[in-house]
C-alpha positions as CSV (number, residue, x, y, z in Angstrom):
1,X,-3.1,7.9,-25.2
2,X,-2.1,6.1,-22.1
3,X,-2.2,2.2,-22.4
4,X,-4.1,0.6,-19.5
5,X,-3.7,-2.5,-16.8
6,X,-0.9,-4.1,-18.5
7,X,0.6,-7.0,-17.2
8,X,4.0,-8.9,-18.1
9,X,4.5,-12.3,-15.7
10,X,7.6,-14.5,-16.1
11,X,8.4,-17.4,-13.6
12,X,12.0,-18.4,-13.5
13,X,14.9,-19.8,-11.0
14,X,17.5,-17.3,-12.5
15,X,16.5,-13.3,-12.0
16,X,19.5,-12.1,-14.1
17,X,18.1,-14.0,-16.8
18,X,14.3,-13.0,-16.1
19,X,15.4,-9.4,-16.5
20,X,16.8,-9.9,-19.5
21,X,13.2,-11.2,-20.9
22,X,11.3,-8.8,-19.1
23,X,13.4,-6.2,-20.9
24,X,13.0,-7.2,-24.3
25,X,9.2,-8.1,-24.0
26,X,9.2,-4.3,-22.8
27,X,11.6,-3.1,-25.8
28,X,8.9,-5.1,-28.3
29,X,5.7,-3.6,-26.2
30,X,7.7,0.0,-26.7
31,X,8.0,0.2,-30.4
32,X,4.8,-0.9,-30.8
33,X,2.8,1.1,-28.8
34,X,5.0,4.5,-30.1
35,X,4.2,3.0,-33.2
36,X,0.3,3.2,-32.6
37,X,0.2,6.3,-30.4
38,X,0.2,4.9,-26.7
39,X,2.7,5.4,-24.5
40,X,3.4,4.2,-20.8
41,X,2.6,6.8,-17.7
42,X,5.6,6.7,-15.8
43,X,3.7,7.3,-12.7
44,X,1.4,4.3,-12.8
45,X,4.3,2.0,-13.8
46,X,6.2,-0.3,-11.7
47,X,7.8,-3.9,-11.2
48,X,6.8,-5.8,-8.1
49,X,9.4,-8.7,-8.0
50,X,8.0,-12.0,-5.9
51,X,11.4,-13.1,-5.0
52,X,12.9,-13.2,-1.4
53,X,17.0,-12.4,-2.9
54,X,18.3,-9.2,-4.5
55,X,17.5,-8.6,-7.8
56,X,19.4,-7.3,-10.8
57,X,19.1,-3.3,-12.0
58,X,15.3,-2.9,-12.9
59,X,14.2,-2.7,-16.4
60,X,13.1,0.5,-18.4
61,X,10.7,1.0,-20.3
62,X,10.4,3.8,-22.6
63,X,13.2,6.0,-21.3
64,X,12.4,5.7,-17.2
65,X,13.5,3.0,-15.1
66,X,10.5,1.1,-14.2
67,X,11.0,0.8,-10.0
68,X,10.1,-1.5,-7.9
69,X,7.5,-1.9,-5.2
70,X,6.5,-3.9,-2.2
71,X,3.2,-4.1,-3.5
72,X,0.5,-3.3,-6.6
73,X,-2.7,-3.6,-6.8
74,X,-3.9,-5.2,-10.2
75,X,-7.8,-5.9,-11.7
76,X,-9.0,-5.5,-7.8
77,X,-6.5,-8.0,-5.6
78,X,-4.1,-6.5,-3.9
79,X,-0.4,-8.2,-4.1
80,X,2.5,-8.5,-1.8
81,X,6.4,-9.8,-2.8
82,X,5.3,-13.1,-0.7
83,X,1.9,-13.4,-1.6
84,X,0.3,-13.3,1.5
85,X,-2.8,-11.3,0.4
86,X,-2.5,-10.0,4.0
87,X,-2.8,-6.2,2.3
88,X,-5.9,-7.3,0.7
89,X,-7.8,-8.8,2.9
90,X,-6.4,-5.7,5.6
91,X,-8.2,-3.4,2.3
92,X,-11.0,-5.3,2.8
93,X,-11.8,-5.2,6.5
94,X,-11.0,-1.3,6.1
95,X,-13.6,-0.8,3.4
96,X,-16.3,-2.7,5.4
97,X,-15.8,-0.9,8.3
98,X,-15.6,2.2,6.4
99,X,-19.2,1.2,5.0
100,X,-20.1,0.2,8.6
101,X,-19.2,3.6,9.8
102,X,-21.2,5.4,7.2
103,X,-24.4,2.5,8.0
104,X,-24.3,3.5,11.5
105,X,-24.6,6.8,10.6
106,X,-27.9,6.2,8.6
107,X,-29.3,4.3,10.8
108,X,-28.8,6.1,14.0
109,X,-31.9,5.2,16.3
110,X,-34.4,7.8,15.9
111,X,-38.0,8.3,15.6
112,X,-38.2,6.0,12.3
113,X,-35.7,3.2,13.6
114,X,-35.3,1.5,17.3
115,X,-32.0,1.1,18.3
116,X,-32.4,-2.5,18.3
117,X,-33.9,-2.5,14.8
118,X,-30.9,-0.2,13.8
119,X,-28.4,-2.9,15.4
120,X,-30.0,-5.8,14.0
121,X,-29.7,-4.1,10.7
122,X,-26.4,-3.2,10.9
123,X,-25.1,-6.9,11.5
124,X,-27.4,-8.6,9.1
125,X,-25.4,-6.2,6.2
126,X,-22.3,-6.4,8.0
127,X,-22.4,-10.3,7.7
128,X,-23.8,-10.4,4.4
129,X,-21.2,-7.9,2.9
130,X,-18.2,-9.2,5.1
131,X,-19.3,-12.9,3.2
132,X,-19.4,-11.4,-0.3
133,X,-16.3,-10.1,-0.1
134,X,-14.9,-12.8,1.0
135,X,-16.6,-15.3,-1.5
136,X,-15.8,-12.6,-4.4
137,X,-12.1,-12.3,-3.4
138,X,-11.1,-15.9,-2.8
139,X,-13.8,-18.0,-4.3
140,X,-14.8,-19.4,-0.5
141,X,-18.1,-22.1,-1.0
């Protein structure tokens, strides 16, 4: 078995010593899940570091070297090194106009549907899913 959406955050001012933490929270997390049956895809693993210096060698975790990435995407938000949820929200508008795409599609004008009705349509859902996300996403009022 594969363990799941697993998450270790540490805030500090010195990396060197962060890494050392980080590694033995991953040694501890490592004999205990070998010890129930999970282990850790080396695939799906990685170490996004939200720091603008160099950091130390990255950690391991058991037997690969956990790398490090620009960005992850974790429970649905998308996260940069700087925090700018630029990717996410750029997710976002690709996924609405994805759905717009596939709308437009449905509700080509046609002997059911006036073009204007169709349009009309299209930007009432448009605006209404464009505000979900939105409100979902960042908690917007």
């Amino acid at each position: 078995m594969f363990a799941d959406n697993y998450d270790i955050s540490l805030r500090s001012s010195d990396p060197t010593r962060a890494f050392k933490l980080i590694q033995k929270a991953l040694d501890s997390i490592s004999v205990w899940t070998l010890k129930h049956g999970f282990r850790f895809s080396s695939i799906k693993t990685y170490l996004v570091i939200f720091r603008k210096n160099p950091t130390p060698k990255p950690p391991s975790l058991q037997g690969f070297q956990i790398p490090i990435c620009d960005n992850t995407k974790f429970l649905g938000l998308m996260f940069d090194q700087k925090l700018t949820f630029n990717l996410h929200v750029e997710n976002l508008e690709t996924k609405v106009v994805h759905s717009i795409s596939i709308l437009n599609i449905y509700l080509s004008p046609s002997k059911f549907i006036t073009p204007q009705k169709a349009d009309s349509l299209t930007n009432r859902l448009l605006s209404t899913l464009y505000t979900i996300c939105l409100k979902n996403q960042f908690s917007l009022n």
